[in-house]
N, C-alpha and C positions, 0 to 999 in steps of 0.2 A: 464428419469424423474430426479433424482440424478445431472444429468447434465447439468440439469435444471434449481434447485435449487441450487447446486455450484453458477451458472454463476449470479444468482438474490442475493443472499447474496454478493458475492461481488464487485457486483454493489451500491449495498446498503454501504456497508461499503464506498467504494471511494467517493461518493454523500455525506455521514454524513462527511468524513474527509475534505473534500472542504468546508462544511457547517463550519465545529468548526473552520477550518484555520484562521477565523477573530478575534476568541476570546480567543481560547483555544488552543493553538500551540501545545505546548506538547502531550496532547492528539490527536491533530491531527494526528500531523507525528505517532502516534504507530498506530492508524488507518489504514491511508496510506498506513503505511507498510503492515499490515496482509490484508488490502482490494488485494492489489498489490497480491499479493504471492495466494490469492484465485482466484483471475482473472486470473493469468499464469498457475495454475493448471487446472480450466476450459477451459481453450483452449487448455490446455493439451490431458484433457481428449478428445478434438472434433481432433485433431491432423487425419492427415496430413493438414485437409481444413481448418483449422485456423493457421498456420504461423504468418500471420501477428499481431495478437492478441496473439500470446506466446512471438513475441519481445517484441508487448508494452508492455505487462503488466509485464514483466521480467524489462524492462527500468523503469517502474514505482516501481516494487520495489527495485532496486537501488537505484534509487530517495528516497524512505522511508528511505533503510540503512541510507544514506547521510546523510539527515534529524537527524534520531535516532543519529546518532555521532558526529554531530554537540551540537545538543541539549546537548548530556553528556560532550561534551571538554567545552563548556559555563559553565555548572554545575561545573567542578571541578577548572577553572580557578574561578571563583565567592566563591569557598570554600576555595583556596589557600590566599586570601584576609583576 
């Protein structure tokens, strides 16, 4: 059940970060990210018969990192100005 629930939060999270991607970036990408990182734990938790779903969601939260450190070098290049 827990397992469950893991796997539906963050589906949910990934779904709302795709959603705000159009308006609201920032907040996007920290979505992303913590969606990502609950997705790879839930397939975690189902491990060995989810593999394939501990890559993606491991590559999707890379993706987030990226995202996140992008967003802060923008930020401090924009502050150096």
């Amino acid at each position: 059940m827990i397992v469950d629930l893991v796997g539906y939060l963050g589906m949910i999270l990934l779904l709302l970060a795709w959603y705000l991607s159009r308006t609201k970036y920032k907040l996007s990408a920290r979505i992303n990210f913590i969606g990502g990182i609950v997705m790879a734990i839930w397939a975690l938790l189902l491990w060995p018969s989810a593999i394939p779903a501990v890559v993606l969601n491991s590559v999707w939260t890379v993706i987030g990192i990226y995202q996140l450190w992008k967003l802060r070098k923008n930020h401090e290049e924009k502050n150096r100005r």
